[in-house]
C-alpha positions as semicolon CSV with decimal commas, in nm:
position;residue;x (nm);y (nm);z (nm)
1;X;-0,267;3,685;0,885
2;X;-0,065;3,684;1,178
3;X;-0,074;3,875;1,483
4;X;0,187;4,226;1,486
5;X;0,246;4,105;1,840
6;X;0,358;3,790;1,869
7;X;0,333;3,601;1,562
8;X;0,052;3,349;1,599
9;X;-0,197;3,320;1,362
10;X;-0,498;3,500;1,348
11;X;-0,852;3,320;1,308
12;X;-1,003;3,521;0,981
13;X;-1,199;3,833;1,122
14;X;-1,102;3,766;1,458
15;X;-1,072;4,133;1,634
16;X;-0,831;4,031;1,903
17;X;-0,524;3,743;1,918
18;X;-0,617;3,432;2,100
19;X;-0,270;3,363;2,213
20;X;-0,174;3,724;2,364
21;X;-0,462;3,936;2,342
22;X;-0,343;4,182;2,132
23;X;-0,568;4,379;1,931
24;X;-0,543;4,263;1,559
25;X;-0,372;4,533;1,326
26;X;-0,234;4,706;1,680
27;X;0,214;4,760;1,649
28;X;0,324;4,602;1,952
29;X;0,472;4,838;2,250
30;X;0,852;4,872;2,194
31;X;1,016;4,725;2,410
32;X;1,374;4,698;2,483
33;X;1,542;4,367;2,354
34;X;1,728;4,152;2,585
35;X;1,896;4,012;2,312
36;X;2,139;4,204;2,060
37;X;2,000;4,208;1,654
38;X;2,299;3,993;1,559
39;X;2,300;3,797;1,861
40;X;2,245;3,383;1,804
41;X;1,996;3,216;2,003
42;X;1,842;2,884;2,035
43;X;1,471;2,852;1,942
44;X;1,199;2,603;2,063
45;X;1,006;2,635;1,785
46;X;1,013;2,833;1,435
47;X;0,964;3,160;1,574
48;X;1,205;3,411;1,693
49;X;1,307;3,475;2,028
50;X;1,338;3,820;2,002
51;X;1,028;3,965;1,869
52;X;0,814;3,601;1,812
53;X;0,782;3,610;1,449
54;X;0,703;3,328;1,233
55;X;1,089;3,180;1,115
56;X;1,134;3,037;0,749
57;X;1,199;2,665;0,763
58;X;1,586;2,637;0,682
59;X;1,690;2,379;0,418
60;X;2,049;2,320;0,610
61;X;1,926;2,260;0,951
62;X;2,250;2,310;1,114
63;X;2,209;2,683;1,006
64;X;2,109;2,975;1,182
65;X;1,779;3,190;1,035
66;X;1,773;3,529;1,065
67;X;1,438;3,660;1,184
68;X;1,327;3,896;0,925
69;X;1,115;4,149;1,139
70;X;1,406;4,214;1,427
71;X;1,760;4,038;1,244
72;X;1,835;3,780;1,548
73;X;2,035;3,457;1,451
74;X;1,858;3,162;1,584
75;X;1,916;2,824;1,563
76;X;1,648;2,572;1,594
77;X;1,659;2,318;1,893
78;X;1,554;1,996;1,752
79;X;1,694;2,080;1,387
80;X;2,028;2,115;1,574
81;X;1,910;1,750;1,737
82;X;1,831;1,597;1,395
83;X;2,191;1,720;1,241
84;X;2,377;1,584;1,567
85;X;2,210;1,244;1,498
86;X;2,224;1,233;1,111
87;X;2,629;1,306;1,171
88;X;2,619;1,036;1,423
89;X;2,469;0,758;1,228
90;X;2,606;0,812;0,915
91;X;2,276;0,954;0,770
92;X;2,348;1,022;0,408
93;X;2,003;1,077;0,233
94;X;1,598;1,046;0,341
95;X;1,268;1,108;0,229
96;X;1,108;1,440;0,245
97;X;0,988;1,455;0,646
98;X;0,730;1,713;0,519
99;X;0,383;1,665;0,445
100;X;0,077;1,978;0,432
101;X;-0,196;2,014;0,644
102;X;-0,422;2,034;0,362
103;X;-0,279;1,682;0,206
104;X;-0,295;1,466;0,564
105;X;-0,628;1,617;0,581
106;X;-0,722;1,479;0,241
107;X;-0,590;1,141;0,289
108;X;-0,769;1,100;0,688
109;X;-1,100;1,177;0,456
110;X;-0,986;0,927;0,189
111;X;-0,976;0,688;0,481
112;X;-1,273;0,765;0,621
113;X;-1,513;0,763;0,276
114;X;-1,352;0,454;0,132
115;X;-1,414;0,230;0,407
116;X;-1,770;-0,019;0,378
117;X;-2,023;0,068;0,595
118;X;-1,903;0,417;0,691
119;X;-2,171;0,596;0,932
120;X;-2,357;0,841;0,726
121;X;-2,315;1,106;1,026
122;X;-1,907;1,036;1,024
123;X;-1,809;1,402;0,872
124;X;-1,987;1,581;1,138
125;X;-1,904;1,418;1,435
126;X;-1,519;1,319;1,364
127;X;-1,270;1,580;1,589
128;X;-0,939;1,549;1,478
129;X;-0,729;1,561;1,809
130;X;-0,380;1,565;1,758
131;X;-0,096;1,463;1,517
132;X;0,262;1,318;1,591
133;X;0,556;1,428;1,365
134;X;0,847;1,130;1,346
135;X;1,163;1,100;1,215
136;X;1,344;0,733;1,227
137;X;1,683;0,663;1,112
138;X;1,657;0,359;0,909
139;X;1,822;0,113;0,707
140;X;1,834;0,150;0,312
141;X;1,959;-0,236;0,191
142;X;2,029;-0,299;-0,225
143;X;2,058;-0,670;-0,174
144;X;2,173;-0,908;-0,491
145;X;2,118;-1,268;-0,379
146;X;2,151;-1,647;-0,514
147;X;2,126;-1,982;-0,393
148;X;2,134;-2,337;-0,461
149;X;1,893;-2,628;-0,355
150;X;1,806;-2,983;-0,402
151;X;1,502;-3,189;-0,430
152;X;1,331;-3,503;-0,502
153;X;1,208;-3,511;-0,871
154;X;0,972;-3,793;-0,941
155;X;1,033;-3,970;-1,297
156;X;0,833;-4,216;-1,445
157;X;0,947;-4,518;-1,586
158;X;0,848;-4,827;-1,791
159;X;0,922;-5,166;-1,735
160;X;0,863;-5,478;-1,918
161;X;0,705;-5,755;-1,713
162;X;0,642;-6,118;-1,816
163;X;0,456;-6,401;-1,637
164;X;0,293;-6,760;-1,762
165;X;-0,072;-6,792;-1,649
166;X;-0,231;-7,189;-1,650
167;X;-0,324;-7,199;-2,034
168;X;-0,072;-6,905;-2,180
169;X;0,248;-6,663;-2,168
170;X;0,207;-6,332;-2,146
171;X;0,419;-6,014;-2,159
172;X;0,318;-5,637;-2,061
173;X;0,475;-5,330;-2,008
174;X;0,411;-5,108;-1,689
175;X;0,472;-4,786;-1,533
176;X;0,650;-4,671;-1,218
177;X;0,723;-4,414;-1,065
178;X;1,066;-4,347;-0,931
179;X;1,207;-4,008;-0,744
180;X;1,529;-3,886;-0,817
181;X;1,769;-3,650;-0,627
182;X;1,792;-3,302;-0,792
183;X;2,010;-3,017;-0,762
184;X;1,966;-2,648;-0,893
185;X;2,032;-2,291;-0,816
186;X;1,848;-2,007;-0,841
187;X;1,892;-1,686;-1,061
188;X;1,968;-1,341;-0,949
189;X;1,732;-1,218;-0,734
190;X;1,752;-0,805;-0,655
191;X;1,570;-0,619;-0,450
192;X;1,548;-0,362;-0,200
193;X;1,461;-0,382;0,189
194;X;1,393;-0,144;0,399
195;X;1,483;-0,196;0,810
196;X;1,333;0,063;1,098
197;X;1,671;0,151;1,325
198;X;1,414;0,193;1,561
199;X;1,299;-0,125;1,720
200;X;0,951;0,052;1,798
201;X;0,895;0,189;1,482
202;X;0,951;-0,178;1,271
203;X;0,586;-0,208;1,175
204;X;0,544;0,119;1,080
205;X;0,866;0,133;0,922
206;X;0,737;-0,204;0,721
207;X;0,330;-0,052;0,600
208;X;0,459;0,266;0,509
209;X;0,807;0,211;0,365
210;X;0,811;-0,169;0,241
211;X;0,851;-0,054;-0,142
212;X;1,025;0,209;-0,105
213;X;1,225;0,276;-0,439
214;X;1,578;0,453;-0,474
215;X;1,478;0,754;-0,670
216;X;1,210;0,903;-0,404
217;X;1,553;0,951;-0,164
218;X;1,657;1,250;-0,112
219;X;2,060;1,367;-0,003
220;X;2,057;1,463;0,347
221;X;2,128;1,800;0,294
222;X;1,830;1,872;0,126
223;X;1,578;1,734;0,393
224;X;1,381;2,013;0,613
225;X;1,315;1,960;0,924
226;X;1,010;2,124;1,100
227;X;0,963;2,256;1,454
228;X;0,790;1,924;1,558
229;X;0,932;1,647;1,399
230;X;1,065;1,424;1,683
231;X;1,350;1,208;1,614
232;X;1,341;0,906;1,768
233;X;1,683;0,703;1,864
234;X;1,861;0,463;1,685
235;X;1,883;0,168;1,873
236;X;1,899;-0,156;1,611
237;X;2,274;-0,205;1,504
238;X;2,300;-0,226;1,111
239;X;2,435;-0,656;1,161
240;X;2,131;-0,710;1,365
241;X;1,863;-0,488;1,116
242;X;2,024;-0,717;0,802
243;X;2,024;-1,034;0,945
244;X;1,646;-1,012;1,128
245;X;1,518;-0,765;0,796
246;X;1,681;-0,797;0,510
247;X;1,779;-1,163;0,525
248;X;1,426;-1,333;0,558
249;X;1,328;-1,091;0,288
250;X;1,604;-1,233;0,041
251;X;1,554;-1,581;0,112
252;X;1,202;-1,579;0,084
253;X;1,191;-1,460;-0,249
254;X;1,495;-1,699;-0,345
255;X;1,219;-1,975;-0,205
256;X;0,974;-1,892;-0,429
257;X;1,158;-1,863;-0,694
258;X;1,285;-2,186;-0,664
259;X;0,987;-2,313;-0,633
260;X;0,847;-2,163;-0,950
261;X;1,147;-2,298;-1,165
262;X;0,999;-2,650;-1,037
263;X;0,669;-2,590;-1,113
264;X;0,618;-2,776;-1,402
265;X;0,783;-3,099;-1,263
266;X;0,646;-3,305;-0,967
267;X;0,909;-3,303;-0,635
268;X;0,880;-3,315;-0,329
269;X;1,177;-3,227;-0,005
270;X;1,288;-2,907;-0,138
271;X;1,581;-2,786;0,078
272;X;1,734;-2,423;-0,003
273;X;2,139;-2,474;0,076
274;X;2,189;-2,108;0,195
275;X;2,152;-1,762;0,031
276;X;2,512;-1,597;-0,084
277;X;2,376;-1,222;-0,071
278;X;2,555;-0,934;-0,186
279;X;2,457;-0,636;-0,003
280;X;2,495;-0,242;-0,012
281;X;2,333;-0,020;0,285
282;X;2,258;0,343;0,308
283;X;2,146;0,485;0,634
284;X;1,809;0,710;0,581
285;X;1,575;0,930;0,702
286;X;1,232;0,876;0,688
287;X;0,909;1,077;0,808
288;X;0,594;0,959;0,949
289;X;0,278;1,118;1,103
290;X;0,090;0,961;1,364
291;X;-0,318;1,133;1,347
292;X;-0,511;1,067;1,590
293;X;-0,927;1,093;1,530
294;X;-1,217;1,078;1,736
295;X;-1,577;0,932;1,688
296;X;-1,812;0,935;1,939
297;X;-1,638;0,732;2,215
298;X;-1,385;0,551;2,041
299;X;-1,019;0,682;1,892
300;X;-0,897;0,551;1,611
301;X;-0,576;0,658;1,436
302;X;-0,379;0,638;1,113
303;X;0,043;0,632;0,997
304;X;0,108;0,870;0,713
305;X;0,467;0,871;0,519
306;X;0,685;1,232;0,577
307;X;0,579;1,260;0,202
308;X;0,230;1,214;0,239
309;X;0,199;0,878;-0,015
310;X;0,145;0,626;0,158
311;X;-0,097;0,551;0,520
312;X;-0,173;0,219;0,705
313;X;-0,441;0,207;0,974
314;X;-0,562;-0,032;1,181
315;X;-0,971;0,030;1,178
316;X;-1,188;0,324;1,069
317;X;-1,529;0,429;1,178
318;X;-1,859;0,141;1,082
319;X;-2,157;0,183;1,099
320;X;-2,168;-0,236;1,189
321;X;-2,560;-0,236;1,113
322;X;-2,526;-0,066;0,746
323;X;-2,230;-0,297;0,685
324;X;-2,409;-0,596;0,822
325;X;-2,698;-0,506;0,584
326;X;-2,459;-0,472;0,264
327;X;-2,302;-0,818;0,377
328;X;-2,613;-0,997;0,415
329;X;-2,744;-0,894;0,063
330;X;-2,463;-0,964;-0,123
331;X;-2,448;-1,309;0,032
332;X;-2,835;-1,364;-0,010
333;X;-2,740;-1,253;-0,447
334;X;-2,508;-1,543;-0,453
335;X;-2,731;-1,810;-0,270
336;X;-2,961;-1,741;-0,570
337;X;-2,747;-1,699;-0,865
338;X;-2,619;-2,043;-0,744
339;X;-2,962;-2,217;-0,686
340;X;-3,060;-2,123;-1,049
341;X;-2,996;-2,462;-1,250
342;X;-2,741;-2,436;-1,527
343;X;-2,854;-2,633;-1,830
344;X;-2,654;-2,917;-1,933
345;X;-2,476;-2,847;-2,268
346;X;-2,296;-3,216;-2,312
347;X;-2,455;-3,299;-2,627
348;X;-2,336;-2,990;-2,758
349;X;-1,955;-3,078;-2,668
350;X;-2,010;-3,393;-2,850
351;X;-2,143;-3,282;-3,112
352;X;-1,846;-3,084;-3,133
353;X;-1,598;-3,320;-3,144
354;X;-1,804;-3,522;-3,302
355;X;-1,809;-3,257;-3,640
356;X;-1,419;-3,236;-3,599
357;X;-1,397;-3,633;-3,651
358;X;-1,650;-3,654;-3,872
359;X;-1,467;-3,431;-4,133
360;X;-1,093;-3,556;-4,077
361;X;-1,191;-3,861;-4,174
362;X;-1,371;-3,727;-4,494
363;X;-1,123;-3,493;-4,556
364;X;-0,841;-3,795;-4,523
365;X;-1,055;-4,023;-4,732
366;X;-1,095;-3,757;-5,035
367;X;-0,724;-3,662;-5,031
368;X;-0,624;-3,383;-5,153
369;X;-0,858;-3,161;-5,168
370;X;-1,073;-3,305;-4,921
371;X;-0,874;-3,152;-4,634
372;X;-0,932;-2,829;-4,744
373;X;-1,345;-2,892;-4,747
374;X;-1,315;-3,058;-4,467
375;X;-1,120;-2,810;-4,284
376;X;-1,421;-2,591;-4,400
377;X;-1,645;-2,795;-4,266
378;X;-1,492;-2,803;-3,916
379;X;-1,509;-2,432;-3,867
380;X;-1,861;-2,354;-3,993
381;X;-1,968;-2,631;-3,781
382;X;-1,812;-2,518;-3,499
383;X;-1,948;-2,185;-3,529
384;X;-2,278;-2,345;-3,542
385;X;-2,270;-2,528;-3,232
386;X;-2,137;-2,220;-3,044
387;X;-2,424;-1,996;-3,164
388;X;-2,662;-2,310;-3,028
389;X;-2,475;-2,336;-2,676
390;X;-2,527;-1,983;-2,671
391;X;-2,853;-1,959;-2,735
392;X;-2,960;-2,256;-2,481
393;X;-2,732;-2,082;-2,235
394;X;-2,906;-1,724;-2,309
395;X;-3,213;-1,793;-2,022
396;X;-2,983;-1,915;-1,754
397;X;-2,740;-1,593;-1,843
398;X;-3,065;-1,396;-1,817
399;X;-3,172;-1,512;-1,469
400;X;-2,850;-1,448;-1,320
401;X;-2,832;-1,092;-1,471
402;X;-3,206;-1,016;-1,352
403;X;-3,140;-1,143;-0,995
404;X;-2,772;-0,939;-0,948
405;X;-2,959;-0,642;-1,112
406;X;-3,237;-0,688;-0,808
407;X;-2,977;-0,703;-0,540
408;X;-2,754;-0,453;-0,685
409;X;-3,042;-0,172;-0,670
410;X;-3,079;-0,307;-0,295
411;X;-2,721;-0,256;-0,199
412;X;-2,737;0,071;-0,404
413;X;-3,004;0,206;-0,172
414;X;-2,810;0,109;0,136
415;X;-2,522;0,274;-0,003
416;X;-2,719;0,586;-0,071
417;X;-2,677;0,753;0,214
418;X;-2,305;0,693;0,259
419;X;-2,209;0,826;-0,071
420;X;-2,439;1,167;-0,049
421;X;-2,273;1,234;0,282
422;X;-1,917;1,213;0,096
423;X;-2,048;1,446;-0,192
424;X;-2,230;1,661;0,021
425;X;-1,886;1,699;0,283
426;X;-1,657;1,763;-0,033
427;X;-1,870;2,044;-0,202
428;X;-1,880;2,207;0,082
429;X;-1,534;2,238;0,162
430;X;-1,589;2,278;0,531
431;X;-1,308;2,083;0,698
432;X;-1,288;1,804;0,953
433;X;-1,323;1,985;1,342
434;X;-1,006;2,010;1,542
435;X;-0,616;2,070;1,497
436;X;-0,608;2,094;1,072
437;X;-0,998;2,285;1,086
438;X;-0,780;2,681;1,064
439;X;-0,513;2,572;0,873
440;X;-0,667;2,397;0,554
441;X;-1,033;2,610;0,594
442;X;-1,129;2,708;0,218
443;X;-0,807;2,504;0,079
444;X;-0,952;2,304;-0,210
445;X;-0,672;2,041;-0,217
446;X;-0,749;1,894;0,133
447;X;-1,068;1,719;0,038
């Protein structure tokens, strides 16, 4: 519900507007309009000039939106900015800038739950202070890339070598090693590599963005731009984003696959002889949100994509002495699975192979129906020893179990606490305190 008088939104039973004090459900005074119904304007925000109604979020940005309670044209300040600059740099497509409320609220309590050791009081005491709306032109590369390389391949060689000792003559053969020079190229290699245009925003850019794939892009003319997206400048040329982004990328992966191919021989002084990379670039778009969190005395803060997909922070609330706790008793489990003696099964192994020889031999002495016994023989005896191992092995596999199970229920009961508090915050439905706390109240899909 929002308020007859100027447009904000109303808390739910709220008898008078906190923005204007207006009585809620009162028709404004009339007053007479300084500006003419079909009259265009320019708009700070997404509501009209004129009477301060909320605007519908236009789908061409360089469009004017007609308010629908008093008919004034207005154009949108910063959606004018983000067309200037899309026109500018050659923007041709993006991804959708636009996440909801209720889905950047769900992923900052993702965050929060998910993390080891998180305080048990966390969902009370966490005020969500403000959120940052980014746009950043960026760099879309399709890169196709090959390249050749040499190396050192060692090969091993035998030589014949003779010699005459005091009482006889005596001939041997030997082996050496010897390295060769090698040469090789890679195969294709294609890939995709995304580059900020914003020097400022290349990490970001990087966590959020890194696998970006073709089909989540958007044409240009489709993006919507809100009220407070922020579009920061362009200032890394599209020579300088390739050559410091999307190069390293490429020839890393040409490395390693070069390496690979030589995995299975042993070398030594590989040296890659320059990629040839084939390149197409399409200048994006893309959307990030910047949330910033409080807990207790510290802030902490999380990235979220435009679409609301992906998120990279830094650190999230810990409870250090829960986490310390959890840490200490797994550690202690694995100090005493390892101290538990495993019981030596070597006679078993030989008896294994021993079984296999035994019946070859049989089976090639009684010829030719021998094999086929003895080939019987092998497996039944095999199965044999296995179910023996096993059942030597069974106390030791016992132990271990019993002494994980022991810990387990310890680091269960640490645990506890943490996951109640998650279950307890969901079922309610009662929101995170500050900026989202009105806007995603008794929204399901925000927790």
């Amino acid at each position: 519900m929002f308020c007859s008088s100027c447009g904000g939104k109303l808390q739910e039973g709220a008898a008078f507007c906190q923005g204007c004090g207006a009585k809620a459900g009162e028709a404004p005074v009339a007053q007479p309009s300084t500006v003419a119904p079909t009259q265009t304007t320019v708009a700070r925000e997404f509501r009209c000039n004129g009477c301060g109604s909320p605007l519908k979020i236009p789908t061409n940005s360089s469009a004017p939106v007609r308010c629908p309670s008093c008919k004034t044209e207005c154009l949108i300040e910063r959606a004018i900015k983000n067309t200037e600059i899309a026109a500018k740099e050659n923007i041709e497509s993006g991804v959708p800038l636009t996440a909801s409320p209720a889905m950047l609220h769900r992923i900052l309590v993702h965050c929060i739950a998910e993390t080891p050791g998180m305080p048990i009081d966390v969902f009370d005491k966490v005020e969500v202070l403000r959120e940052e709306h980014y746009c950043v032109p960026a760099y879309f590369f399709s890169c196709n890339g090959t390249e050749t390389f040499t190396y050192d391949v060692a090969n091993v060689r035998e030589q014949t070598v003779t010699g005459e000792t005091d009482d006889h003559y005596y001939e041997k053969t030997v082996q050496r090693e010897e390295w060769d020079n090698g040469r090789s190229s890679t195969a294709a290699v294609r890939m995709i590599v995304i580059a900020s245009g914003n020097r400022e925003m290349t990490e970001q850019v990087e966590s959020l963005y890194g696998n970006l794939e073709s089909k989540k892009l958007v044409d240009i003319e489709e993006l919507i731009y809100p009220a407070d997206v922020n579009t920061v400048k362009s200032d890394v040329p599209q020579t300088m984003a390739y050559n410091e982004f999307a190069v390293p990328v490429v020839e890393y992966a040409l490395k390693e696959k070069a390496v690979d191919s030589l995995s299975k021989q042993k070398t030594r002084d590989l040296q890659m002889g320059g990629a040839n990379i084939q390149k197409d670039v399409v200048r994006i778009f893309l959307g990030m949100y910047y949330i910033v969190f409080k807990y207790g005395d510290q802030e902490y803060s999380i990235w979220v994509s435009g679409d609301g997909e992906r998120f990279a922070y830094d650190s999230m609330p810990v409870d250090t002495a829960q986490k310390a706790a959890v840490d200490n008793t797994r550690a202690a489990m694995e100090r005493e699975v390892s101290a538990v003696p495993v019981p030596k099964s070597g006679k078993y192994t030989a008896a294994f192979w021993i079984n296999i020889a035994f019946w070859v031999i049989v089976g090639g002495a009684t010829a030719p129906g021998g094999v086929l016994v003895g080939l019987i023989f092998i497996v039944i005896g095999s199965i044999i020893i296995k179910v023996l191992k096993g059942k030597m092995m069974q106390p030791y596999n016992d132990q271990c179990a019993a002494i994980r199970s022991k810990y387990q229920g310890q680091i269960n009961s640490l645990e506890a606490g943490a996951r109640n508090a998650v279950q307890q915050f969901k079922s309610k439905k009662q929101p995170l305190k500050g900026i989202y706390e009105q806007e995603v109240a008794g929204d399901a899909s925000a927790f």
